[in-house]
N, C-alpha and C positions, 0 to 999 in steps of 0.2 A: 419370608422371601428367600429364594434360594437361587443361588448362581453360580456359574462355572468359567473358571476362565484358564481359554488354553493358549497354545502361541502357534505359530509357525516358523517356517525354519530365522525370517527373519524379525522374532521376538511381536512380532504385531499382535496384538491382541485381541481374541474370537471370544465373544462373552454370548453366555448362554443362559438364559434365567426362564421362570415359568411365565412372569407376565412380566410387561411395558416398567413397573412400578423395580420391579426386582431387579431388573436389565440396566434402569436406570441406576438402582443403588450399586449393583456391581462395574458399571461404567465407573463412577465417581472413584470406588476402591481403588482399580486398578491404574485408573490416572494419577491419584495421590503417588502408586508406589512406582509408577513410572517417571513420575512430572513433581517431586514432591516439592521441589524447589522452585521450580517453574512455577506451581500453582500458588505458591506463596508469596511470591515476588508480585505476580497478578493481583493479587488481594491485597496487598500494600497497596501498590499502583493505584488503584482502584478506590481506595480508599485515602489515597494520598496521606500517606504512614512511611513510605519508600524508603525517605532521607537518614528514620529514625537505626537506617541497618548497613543505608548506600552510602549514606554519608552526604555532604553537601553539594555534589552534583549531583543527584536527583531534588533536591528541594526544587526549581524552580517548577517541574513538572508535580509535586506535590501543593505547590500554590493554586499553580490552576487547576488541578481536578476540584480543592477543597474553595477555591470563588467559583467555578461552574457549578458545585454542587453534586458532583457525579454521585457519590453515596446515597445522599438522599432523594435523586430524580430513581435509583435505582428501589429504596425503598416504596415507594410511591405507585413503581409500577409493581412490583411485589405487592402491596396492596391491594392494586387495581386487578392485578391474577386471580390470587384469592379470589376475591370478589364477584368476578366473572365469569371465570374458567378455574372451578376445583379442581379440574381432573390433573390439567398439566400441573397445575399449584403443587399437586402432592408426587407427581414426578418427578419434578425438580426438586422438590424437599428430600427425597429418595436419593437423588444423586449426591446431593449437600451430604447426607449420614454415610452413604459411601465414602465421601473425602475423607469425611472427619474422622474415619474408623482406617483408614489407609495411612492419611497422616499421622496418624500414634504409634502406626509399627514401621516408619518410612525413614528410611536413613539417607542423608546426602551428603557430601564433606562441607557444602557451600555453609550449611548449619554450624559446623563449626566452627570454621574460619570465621564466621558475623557473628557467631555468640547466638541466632535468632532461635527460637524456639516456635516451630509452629503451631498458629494458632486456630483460633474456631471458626469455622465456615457456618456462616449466617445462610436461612433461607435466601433472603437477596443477594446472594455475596456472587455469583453466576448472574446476573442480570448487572451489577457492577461491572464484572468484569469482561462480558461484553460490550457494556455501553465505553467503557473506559480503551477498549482496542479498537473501537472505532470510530470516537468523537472526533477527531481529524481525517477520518476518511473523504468529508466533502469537500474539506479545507477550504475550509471559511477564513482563515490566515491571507489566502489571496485575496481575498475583498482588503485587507489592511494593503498589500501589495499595489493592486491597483490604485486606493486612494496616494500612498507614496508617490508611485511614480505619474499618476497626476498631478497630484502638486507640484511634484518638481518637471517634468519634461511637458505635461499639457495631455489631454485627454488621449489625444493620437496616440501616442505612445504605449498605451497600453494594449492595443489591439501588437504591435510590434513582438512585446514578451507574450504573447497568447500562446503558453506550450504546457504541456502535462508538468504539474508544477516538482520542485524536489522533495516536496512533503507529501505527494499523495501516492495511493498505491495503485495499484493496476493488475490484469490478467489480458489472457489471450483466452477465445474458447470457440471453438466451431463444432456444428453438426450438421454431419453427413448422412442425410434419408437414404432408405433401405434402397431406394431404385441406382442407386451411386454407391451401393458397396457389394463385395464380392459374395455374400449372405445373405444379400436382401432383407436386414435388418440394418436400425440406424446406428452408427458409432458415434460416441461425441469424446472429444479430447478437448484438452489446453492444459494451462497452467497458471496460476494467482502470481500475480506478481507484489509481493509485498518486502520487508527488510527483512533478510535473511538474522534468525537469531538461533540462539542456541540456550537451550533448546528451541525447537522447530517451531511454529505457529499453527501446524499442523501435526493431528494424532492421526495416525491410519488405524481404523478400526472396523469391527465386526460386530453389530447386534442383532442377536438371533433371541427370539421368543414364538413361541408359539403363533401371535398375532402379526411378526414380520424378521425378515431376515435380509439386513440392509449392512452393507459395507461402503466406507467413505470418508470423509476427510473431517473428523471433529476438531472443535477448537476446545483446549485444555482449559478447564474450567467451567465447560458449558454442555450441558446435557444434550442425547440426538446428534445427530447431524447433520448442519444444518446448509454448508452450501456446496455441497458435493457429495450424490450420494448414488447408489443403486440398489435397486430394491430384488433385482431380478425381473421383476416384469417391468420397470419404468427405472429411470436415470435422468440426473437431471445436472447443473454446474452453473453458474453461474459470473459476471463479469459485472466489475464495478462500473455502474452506467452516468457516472459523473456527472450527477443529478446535482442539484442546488437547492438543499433544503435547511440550510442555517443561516440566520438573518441578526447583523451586528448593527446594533442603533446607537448613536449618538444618545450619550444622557446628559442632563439639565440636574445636577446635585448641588444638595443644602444640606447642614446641618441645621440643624433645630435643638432646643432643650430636649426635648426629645427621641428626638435619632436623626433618620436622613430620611429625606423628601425626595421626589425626583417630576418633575414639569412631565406633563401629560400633553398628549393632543389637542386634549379639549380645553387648555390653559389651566388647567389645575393642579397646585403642587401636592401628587400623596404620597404618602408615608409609604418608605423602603421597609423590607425587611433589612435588617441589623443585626450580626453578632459576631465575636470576635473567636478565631480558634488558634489553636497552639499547635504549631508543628516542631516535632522533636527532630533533632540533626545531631547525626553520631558525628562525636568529637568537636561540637561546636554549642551554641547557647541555644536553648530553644527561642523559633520565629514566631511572633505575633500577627496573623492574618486578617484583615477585616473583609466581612464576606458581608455583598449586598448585593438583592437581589430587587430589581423592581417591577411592573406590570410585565413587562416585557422580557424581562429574563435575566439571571445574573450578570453580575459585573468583571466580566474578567480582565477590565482595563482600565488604569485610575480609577477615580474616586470622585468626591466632595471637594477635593483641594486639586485632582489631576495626577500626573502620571510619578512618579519617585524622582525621577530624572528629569524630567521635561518643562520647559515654560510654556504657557498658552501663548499663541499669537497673538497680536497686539488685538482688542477687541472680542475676542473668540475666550468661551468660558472655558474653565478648565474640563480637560479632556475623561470624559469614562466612558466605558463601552461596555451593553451586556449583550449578551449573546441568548438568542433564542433560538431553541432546538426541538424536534417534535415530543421527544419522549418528555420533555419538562411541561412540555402546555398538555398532553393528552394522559401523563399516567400509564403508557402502553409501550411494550418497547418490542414488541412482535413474536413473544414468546409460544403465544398461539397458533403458530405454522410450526411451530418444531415438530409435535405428536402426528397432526396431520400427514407430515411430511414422511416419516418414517414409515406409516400408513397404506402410501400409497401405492395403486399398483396398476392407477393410468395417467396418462397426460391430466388429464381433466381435474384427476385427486392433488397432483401437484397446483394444477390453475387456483382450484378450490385454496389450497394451502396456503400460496405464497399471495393469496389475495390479502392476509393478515399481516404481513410484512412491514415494517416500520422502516427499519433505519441497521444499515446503511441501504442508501438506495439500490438497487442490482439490475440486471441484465439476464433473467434466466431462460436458458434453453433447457430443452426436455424430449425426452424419445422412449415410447415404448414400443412392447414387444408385438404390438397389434397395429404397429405403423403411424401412430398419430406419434405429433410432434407440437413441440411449443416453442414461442420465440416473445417475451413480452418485456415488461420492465414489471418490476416489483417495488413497493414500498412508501413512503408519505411525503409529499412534497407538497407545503403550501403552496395557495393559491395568494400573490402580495405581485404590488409592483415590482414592475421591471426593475429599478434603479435599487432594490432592496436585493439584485443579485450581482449587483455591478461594484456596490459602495458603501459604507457606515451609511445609513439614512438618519434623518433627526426624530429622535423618538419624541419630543414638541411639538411636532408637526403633524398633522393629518393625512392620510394619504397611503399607509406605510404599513397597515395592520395585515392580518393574515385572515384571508375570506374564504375559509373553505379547504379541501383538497384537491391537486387535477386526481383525473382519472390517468392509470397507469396505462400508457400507450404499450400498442400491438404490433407484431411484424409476422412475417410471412419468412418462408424458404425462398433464394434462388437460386434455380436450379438446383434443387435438391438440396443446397447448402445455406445455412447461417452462417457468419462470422461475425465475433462480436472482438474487438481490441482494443476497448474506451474510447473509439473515434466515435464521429457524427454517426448519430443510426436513430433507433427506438425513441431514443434518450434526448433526443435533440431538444424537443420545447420544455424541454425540465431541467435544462444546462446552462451555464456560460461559457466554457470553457474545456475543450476535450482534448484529448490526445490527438497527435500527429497521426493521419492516414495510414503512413507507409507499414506496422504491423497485418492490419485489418489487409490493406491491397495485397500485400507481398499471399499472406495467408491464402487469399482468396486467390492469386495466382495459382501458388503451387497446386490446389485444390484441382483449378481447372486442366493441370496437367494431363489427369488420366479422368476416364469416365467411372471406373469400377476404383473402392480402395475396402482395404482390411484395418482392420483392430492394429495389427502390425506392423503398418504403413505408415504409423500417425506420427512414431518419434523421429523419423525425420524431416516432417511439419516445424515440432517442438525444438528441433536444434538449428533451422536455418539460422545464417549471419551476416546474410546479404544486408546491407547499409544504405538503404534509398536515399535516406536524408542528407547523406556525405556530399547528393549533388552542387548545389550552389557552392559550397568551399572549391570543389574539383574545377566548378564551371570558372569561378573567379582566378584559379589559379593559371588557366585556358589561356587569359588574356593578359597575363603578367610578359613584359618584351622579354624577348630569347639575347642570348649574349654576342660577338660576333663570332664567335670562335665556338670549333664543337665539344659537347659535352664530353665528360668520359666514356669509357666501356661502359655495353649493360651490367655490370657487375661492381657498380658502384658503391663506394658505403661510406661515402662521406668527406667531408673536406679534408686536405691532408695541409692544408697550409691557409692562416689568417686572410693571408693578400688573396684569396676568392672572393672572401664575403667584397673587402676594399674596392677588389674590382670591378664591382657592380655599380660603384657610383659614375653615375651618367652614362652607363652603358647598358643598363637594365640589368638583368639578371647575373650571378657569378655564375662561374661554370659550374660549381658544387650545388647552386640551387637550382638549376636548368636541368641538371640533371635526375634533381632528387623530384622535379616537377613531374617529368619525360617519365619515373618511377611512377610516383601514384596515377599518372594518366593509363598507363597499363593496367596500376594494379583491378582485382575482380570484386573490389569494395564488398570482401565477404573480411568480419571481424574473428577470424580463428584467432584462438591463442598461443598456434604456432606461426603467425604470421611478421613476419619484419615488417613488412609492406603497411599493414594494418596499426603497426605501432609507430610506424613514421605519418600516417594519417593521424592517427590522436595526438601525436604530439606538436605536428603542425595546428591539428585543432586546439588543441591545449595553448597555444601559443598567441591563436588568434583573438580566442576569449579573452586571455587577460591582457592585451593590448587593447581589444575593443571596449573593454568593461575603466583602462586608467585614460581613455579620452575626456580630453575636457568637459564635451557634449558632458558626460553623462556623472561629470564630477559632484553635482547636485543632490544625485540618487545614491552614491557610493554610501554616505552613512546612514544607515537604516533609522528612523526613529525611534526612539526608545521607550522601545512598549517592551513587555515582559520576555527575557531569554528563551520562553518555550517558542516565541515565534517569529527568533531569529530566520531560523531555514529556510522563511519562504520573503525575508526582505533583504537578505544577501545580492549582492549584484551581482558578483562571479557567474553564482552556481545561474542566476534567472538569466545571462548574457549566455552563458555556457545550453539550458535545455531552451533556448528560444536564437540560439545561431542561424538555423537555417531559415528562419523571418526576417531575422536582423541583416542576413547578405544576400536577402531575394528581394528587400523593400526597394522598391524606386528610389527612395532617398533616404539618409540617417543623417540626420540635424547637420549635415554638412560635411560629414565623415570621408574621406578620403578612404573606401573599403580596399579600394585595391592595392594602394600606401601599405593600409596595415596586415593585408594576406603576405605582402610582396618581403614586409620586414617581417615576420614570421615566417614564413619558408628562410629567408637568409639564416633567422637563429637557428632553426632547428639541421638548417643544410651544414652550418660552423659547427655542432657539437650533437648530432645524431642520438637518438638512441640506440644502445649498444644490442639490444635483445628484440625479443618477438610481443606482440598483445600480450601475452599471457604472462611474461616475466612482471610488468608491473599493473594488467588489469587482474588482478587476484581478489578472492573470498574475503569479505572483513565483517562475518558478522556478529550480531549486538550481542552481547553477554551485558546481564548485571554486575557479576564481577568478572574479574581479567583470571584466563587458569592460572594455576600453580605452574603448570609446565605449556609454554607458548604454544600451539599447534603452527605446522606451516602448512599456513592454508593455500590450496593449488590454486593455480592461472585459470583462468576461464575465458572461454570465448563465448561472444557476442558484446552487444553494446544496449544502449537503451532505445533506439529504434529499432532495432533488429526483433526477429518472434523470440530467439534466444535473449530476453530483453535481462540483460547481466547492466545494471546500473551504473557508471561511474558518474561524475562530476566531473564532468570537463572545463579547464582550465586549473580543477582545485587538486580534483584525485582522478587516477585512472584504480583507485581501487571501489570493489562494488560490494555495500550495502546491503541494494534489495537486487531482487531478479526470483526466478521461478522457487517458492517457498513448496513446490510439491508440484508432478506431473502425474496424468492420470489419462486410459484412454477407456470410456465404460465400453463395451461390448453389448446390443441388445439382442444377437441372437445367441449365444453361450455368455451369462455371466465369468466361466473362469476364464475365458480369453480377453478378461481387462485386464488394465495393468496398471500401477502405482509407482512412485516414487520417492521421496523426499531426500532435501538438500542433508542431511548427517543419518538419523537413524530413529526407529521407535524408539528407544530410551534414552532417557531425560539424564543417565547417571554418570558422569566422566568413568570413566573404566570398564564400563560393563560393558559386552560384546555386541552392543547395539548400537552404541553411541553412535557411532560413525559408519556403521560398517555400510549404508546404502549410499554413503559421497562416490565412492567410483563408479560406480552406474548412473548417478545423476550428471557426473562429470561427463561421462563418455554418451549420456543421451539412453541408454538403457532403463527399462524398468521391470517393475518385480512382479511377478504373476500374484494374481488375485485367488487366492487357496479358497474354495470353497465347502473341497470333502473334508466332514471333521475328521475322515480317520486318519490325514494326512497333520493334522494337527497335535499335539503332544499338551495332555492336560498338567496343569500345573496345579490348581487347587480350587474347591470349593468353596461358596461364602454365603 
């Protein structure tokens, strides 16, 4: 196998081999010497090993991979490859010997600081490490959320927090048909929205063989490319379609002489699987895990005795819960569309492709150069009662089992355009729970803006900061009473003496909050992060959340149960008061809530001690590293917010710092491949110091992106393999 790999001026890597098998093993190479640490921190993860290098803030996320069983759901479907489909089997095998020959001559400082030594990449160890980046993408953590706050506020309540939760991820993605752009071919853009880390979660690359010549967004670790790509004749992207396809059951556990039993449907108690693993933790004892797994799937919560922390309620058996997921019941984890997908060079070869698709569930659009388009969902979603998408169901009971797959629903263009932003669409009867409208609407405005657009046009799509959702706080603040006396000057910046706020008692508003109200009523509710105006809305918001979240009402729900820390994030009140505000101050009623009380003492705090700066001073970049650098980066301001298309994450009430937001932008081009364009939040390399690290953050700051290099001779070879 022979292969070539060159760069472009920004380090992105153009891999060139004789066939699919060779491309793949030089893929793997150059990601090892790109991502060396990246890919290896993956492979722990993955195999929940993490703790033995991170130390004991990764153990809890190495507990649950190692009672989900992610390794070995991964070996299984590696088996099921083989078995099936040789061809891609020995593809991905090709990539793996790529790693492992990259990894030998691969230097990173992260190596040495951990003592770790990189290790062997197993045939499965890429089907891990995909399934491991995205077993919380359905966030099945919210079914424990909703039973919470059932139990404590009553059924109603949950429809109240129904918002894009803070554990799952998201994109934006539209396509625009040939008769709506200035070319008469189709453009399609957006952007993934996921936790911004560093390294990036996205690889920008190039595979060229004889058999196809595709450029697009790989995930480090994982052979192909699989959800962003262009072929030259066809392009395709896709959006997380916020499917529901992970089902959490109530189990019925015993020990026995034996082992452990677990109660059946049909009232019969069989035997669990059983065994106990050891997880290593740098600078601590090693932890004892017991992993059980029953008809229905492991147990990734309590046990035979219930939860470590927890008493059972009075009558009610102790609590476990295992978790069923498609690739554990089928052996398949969709690796079978990958080859295809590179493949292809119409709509149709894509349709054919992502018909194989597992998990995570998506959203794919598609355009080629002969004017067909595609608009559908991709991937496996059991067919099971309603109440198995809403809640634990009782794995005892009957009623509850998985019958089947739906067929993956279809859509059409209007008006020449798709937009897809995880709201209600495609996805709808395969959901509980979607994203807020106002991405998808706002999109689909500016859209209609002009009749004709360009390849060119699209990153200012990609950076709106218009804030729909700001309205119900603004609406409420409408109706807060005005003071009798008039405000200050427009050029107001805050209280300059105690006795405003004072003054407000029994007179309604101080003159410092009347006036700071009379501000946002103006303001053009666009989230820049040069904006004051913008940061005195979040902080107002900020304000309101954690006053709404220490009410009585909701004193109930404040401590989360004590199920295991990986799935604290989604039983937090803060952050669920914070992404579910705009339901919480549009509902007709909240359990007796005084809303306008608590808007009206919120403006007074934030009118007595203002923020001193703009959005951008404190909504700033924070993201995920394994380890913390040797030398702090300061990471820039950014604008937008998490409704906005610019969807830049915070946590309102907790953090105005962001997380996740656009992990790569990209706009394909169908009638000239090199007039697309790329992006990513830091840079193609994985290595702190090297001239790539970073060097594409100012163009993703500023909305810019980087032309898609297609002539090799523009390219600069670097080495054979």
């Amino acid at each position: 196998m022979v292969g070539e790999i060159f760069r472009d001026p920004w380090g992105i890597p153009h891999l060139r081999a004789d066939d699919a098998n060779g491309l793949a093993h030089v893929q793997g190479r150059v990601t090892a010497l790109d991502r060396a640490w990246q890919l290896e921190v993956e492979r722990h993860r993955a195999q929940g090993t993490s703790a033995s290098f991170l130390g004991p803030e990764a153990l809890p996320w190495d507990r649950f991979v190692r009672r989900a069983r992610l390794s070995d759901t991964a070996r299984r479907c590696w088996e099921e490859l083989e078995r099936t489909d040789p061809g891609t089997a020995e593809w991905v095998r090709a990539y793996v010997t790529g790693v492992n020959e990259g990894l030998r001559s691969a230097a990173a400082p992260e190596f040495t600081r951990t003592g770790l030594v990189p290790g062997r990449w197993e045939p499965w160890t890429p089907l891990a490490v995909w399934l491991s980046t995205h077993i919380l993408f359905a966030g099945f953590p919210a079914k424990l959320w909703r039973e919470h706050i059932t139990s404590r506020l009553g059924a109603d309540a949950v429809g109240l927090f129904a918002a894009d939760g803070p554990g799952t991820a998201g994109s934006n993605g539209w396509l625009v048909a040939g008769d709506r752009t200035v070319t008469g071919h189709a453009v399609i853009a957006g952007d993934p929205h996921r936790f911004i880390e560093d390294p990036g979660v996205y690889q920008q690359i190039r595979l060229s063989c004889p058999e196809f010549d595709v450029v697009g967004l790989a995930v480090p670790g994982v052979p192909g490319i699989a959800h962003f790509g262009h072929t030259g004749s066809v392009a395709w992207a896709i959006t997380n379609a916020m499917a529901d396809y992970q089902d959490l059951y109530r189990e019925r556990l015993r020990r026995t002489g034996a082992g452990v039993e677990a109660l059946g449907p049909d009232g019969t108690w069989r035997r669990a699987a059983r065994h106990t693993e050891t997880v290593e933790v740098a600078g601590e004892e090693p932890v004892e895990v017991e992993v059980v797994e029953t008809d229905r799937g492991p147990v990734v919560i309590g046990g035979p005795e219930g939860l470590d922390d927890g008493v059972p309620e009075p009558g009610e058996p102790p609590l476990a819960v295992a978790l069923r997921y498609p690739p554990r019941v089928t052996g398949d984890l969709g690796f079978g569309a990958l080859l295809p997908l590179l493949r292809a060079r119409r709509v149709a070869d894509v349709d054919r492709a992502v018909d194989r698709w597992v998990e995570p569930v998506n959203v794919i659009m598609a355009a080629d150069a002969e004017g067909g388009t595609l608009h559908r969902v991709a991937g496996r979603v059991p067919v099971r009662s309603a109440a198995n998408g809403t809640r634990l169901v009782p794995a005892w009971e009957p009623g509850y089992e998985w019958r089947g797959w739906h067929e993956p629903p279809r859509a059409g263009l209007a008006d020449g355009v798709a937009v897809m932003a995880n709201q209600r669409g495609p996805a709808t009867p395969l959901g509980v729970e979607f994203a807020p409208p106002h991405r998808a609407d706002r999109i689909t405005e500016l859209l209609s803006r002009r009749h004709r657009w360009s390849a060119a046009d699209m990153p200012a799509v990609h950076m709106d900061t218009h804030l729909a959702s700001a309205t119900p706080l603004l609406t409420h603040l409408t109706t807060l009473p005005t003071p009798p006396t008039t405000p200050g000057a427009p050029g107001w910046a805050g209280s300059s003496a105690e006795g405003d706020v004072a003054a407000a008692s029994g007179s309604g508003l101080s003159e410092a909050a009347a006036a700071l109200r009379e501000r946002l009523a103006a303001w053009d509710r666009r989230m820049d992060a040069g904006s004051a105006d913008a940061a005195l809305f979040a902080a107002v918001r900020g304000a309101v959340v954690r006053r709404l979240a220490a009410q009585p009402a909701f004193a109930g729900a404040a401590a989360p149960p004590p199920y295991p820390e990986i799935f604290r994030p989604w039983l937090a009140l803060v952050p669920r008061v914070g992404h579910a505000l705009e339901h919480l101050l549009s509902a007709e009623e909240l359990f007796g809530i005084d809303r306008r009380e608590v808007v009206r003492e919120a403006l007074e705090e934030v009118a007595a001690r203002p923020p001193a700066g703009t959005w951008g001073d404190t909504h700033r970049l924070a993201p995920w590293r394994a380890l913390p650098p040797t030398t702090p980066y300061d990471e820039p301001g950014l604008s937008g917010d998490h409704d906005c298309v610019l969807c830049t994450s915070p946590v309102p009430g907790l953090t105005d710092l962001a997380a996740r937001g656009p992990a790569a932008r990209y706009v394909w081009d169908l009638a000239r491949r090199e007039d697309s364009r790329w992006v990513v939040p830091l840079g193609a390399s994985g290595v702190p110091g090297s001239p790539h690290h970073r060097d594409q953050q100012p163009l993703w700051l500023a909305g810019d992106l980087v032309p898609v290099v297609t002539d090799w001779a523009q390219l600069t070879k670097e080495t054979d393999v």
